[in-house]
C-alpha positions, 0 to 999 in steps of 0.5 A, spaced: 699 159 747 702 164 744 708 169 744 708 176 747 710 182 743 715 185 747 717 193 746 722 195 743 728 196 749 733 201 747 739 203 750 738 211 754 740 216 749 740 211 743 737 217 739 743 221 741 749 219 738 751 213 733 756 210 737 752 207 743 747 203 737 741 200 739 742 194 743 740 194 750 743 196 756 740 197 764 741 205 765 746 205 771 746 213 772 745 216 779 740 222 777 738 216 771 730 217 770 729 212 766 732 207 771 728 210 776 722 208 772 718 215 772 712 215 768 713 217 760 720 213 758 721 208 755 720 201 757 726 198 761 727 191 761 724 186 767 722 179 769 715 180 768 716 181 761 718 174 760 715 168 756 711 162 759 717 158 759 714 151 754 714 157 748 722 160 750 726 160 745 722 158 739 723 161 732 718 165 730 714 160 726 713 156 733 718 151 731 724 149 736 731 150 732 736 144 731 742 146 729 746 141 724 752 140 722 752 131 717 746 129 713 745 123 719 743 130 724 736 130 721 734 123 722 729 122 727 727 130 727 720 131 728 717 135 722 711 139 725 715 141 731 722 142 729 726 147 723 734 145 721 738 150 722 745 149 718 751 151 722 755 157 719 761 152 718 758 147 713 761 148 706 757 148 699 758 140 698 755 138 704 749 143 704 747 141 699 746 134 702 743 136 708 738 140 704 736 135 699 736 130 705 731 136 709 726 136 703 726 128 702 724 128 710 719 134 710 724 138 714 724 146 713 731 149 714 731 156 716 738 158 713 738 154 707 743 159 703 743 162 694 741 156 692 734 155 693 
């Protein structure tokens, strides 16, 4: 099984001024066009985009990330169907010990940092 390609879901008039910026948000205007779903605008965000649920939240390589934060964290991961994410707060010193530890266990790590 694999992911869908989803559309890209812009916010209304996200071409129209720079401070709304592209994240999306559900057109709510009374006279909206775009929140009555006629035909010719953009894709609005709904269920029936949604993913089988076995493949939700998936990193794109199609394994399941892990977050970690010691070294001991990555034992008993599975190799072919987990990745290692580093967490934000884990210094120089110890991510070092996690990556070297990593590569001993055929682990990938998604955020392995400048010094690989």
């Amino acid at each position: 099984m694999e992911k869908r390609k989803l559309p890209r879901f812009l916010r209304q008039e996200w071409f129209r001024y720079k401070r709304l910026g592209e994240k999306w948000r559900r057109p709510k205007g009374k006279d909206s066009k775009r929140r009555l779903g006629l035909k010719g605008r953009a894709a609005t965000v709904k269920v029936g985009y949604r993913n089988p649920r076995e493949l939700r939240g998936l990193h794109p390589s199609g394994l399941r990330e892990v977050l970690v934060s010691r070294p001991e964290e990555l034992e008993g991961l599975d190799p072919s169907a987990q990745a290692v994410r580093i967490s934000s707060g884990v210094g120089g010193r110890k991510r070092a010990q996690i990556l070297s530890r990593a590569r001993e266990l055929g682990l990938r790590v998604l955020n392995p940092g400048r010094s690989e």
